[in-house]
C-alpha positions as CSV (number, residue, x, y, z in Angstrom):
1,X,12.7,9.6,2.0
2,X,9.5,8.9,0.0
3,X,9.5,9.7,-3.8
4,X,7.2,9.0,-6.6
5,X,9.0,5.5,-8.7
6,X,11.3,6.1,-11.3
7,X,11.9,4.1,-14.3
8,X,14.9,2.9,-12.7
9,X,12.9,1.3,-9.8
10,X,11.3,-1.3,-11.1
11,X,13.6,-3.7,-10.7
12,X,13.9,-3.2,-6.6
13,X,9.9,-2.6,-6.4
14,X,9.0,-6.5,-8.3
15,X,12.2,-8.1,-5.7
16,X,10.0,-6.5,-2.8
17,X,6.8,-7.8,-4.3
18,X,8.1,-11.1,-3.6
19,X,7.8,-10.7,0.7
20,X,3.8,-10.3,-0.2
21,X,1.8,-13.6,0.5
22,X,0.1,-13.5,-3.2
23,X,2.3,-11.3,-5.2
24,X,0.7,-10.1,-8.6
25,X,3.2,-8.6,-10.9
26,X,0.6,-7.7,-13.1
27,X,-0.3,-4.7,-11.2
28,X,3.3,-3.1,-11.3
29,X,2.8,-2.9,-15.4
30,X,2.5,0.8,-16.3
31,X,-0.5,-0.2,-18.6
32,X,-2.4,-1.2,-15.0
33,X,-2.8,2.3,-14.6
34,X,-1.3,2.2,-11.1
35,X,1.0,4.8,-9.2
36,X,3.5,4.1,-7.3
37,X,5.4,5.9,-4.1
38,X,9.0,4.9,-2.8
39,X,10.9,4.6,0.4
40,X,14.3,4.8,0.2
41,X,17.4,4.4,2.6
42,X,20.5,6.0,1.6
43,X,19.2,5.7,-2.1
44,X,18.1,2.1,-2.3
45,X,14.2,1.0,-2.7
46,X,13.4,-0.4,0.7
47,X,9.4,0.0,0.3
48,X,6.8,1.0,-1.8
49,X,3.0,1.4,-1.8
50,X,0.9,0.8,-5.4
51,X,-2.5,2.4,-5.6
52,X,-5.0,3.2,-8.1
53,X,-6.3,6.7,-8.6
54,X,-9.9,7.1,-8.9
55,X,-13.2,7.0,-6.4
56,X,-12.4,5.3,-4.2
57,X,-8.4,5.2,-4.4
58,X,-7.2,1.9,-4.0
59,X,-4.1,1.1,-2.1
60,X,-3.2,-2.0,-3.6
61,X,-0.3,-2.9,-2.1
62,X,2.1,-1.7,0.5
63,X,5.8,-4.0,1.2
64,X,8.3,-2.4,3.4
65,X,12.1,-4.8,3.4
66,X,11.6,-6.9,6.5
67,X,15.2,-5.3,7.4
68,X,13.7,-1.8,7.2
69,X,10.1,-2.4,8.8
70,X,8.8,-1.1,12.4
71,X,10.4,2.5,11.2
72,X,7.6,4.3,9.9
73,X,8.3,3.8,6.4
74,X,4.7,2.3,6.0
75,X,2.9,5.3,7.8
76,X,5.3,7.9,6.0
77,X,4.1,6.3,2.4
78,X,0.7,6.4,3.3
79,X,0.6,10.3,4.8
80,X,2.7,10.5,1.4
81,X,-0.3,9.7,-0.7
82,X,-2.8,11.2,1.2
83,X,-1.3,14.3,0.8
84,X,-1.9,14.0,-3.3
85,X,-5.3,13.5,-2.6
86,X,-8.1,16.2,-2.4
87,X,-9.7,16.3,0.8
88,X,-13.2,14.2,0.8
89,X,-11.3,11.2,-1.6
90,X,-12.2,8.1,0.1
91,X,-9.4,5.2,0.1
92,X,-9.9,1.6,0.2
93,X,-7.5,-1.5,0.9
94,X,-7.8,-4.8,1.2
95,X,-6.0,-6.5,4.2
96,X,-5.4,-10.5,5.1
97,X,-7.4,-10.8,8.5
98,X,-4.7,-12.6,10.4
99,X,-2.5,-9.5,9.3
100,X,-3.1,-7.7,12.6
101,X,0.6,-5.5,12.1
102,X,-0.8,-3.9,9.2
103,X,-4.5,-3.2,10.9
104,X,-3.5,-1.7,13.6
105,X,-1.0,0.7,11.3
106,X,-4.3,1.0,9.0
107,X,-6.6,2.0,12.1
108,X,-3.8,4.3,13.5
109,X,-4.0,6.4,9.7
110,X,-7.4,6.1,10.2
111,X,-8.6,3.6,8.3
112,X,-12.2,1.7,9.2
113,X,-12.9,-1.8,8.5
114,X,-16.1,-1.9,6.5
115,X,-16.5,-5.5,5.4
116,X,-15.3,-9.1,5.8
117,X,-14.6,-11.0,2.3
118,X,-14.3,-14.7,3.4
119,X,-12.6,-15.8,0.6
120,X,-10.5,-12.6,-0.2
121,X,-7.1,-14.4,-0.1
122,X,-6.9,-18.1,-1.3
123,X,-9.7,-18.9,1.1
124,X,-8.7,-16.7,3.9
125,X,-10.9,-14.3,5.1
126,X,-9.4,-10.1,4.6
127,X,-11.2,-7.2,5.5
128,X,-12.2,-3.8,3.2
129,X,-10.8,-1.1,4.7
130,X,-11.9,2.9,4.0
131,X,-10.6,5.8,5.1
132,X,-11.6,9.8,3.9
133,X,-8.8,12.2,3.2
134,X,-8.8,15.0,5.1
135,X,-7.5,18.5,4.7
């Protein structure tokens, strides 16, 4: 199931942070101004996916549990947000190049790359990726 985060979720959502390769829990405080949506399995937090409203949106990060990946939890909080959005709002992400799972499950939502940052993660190169809402 894929909810908007509770109060209550916190806690889960900053343990998940920790399977990303550069975690920043600065972006989970509420004065960030970020939103966040859930994925939960039989009640637990198994995923969640941070973005920033605005123009462009920006999905800033997306962690599934490793024990709950390859189920279409990712793609599920994805069409989640996308369905908030007005058709026409342009989304952006940011993703590690050698991270080709995560491409490819960009690509399939219909996400574009649109340009390489070299040095986007410690020195490893990441691509910007767009994609436009659509009704």
């Amino acid at each position: 199931m894929i909810r908007e985060a509770r109060p209550e979720d916190r806690a889960a959502v900053r343990r998940l942070q920790q399977y990303l390769p550069e975690p920043a829990p600065e972006l989970l405080d509420p004065v960030a101004g970020g939103e966040l949506l859930v994925a939960t399995d039989e009640g637990a937090v198994v995923g969640y996916l941070l973005w920033f409203p605005g123009e462009p949106t920006y999905a800033a990060e997306l962690v599934v549990h490793p024990d709950y990946r390859r189920a279409g939890r990712g793609r599920a909080l994805f069409r989640a947000l996308f369905d908030r959005l007005a058709p026409g709002t342009e989304v952006t992400l940011r993703v590690a190049a050698e991270n080709e799972g995560a491409q490819a499950l960009y690509e399939e939502l219909g996400f574009e790359r649109v340009a390489v940052e070299l040095d986007a993660y410690d020195g490893d190169a990441g691509y910007l990726m767009r994609a436009v809402v659509v009704g």
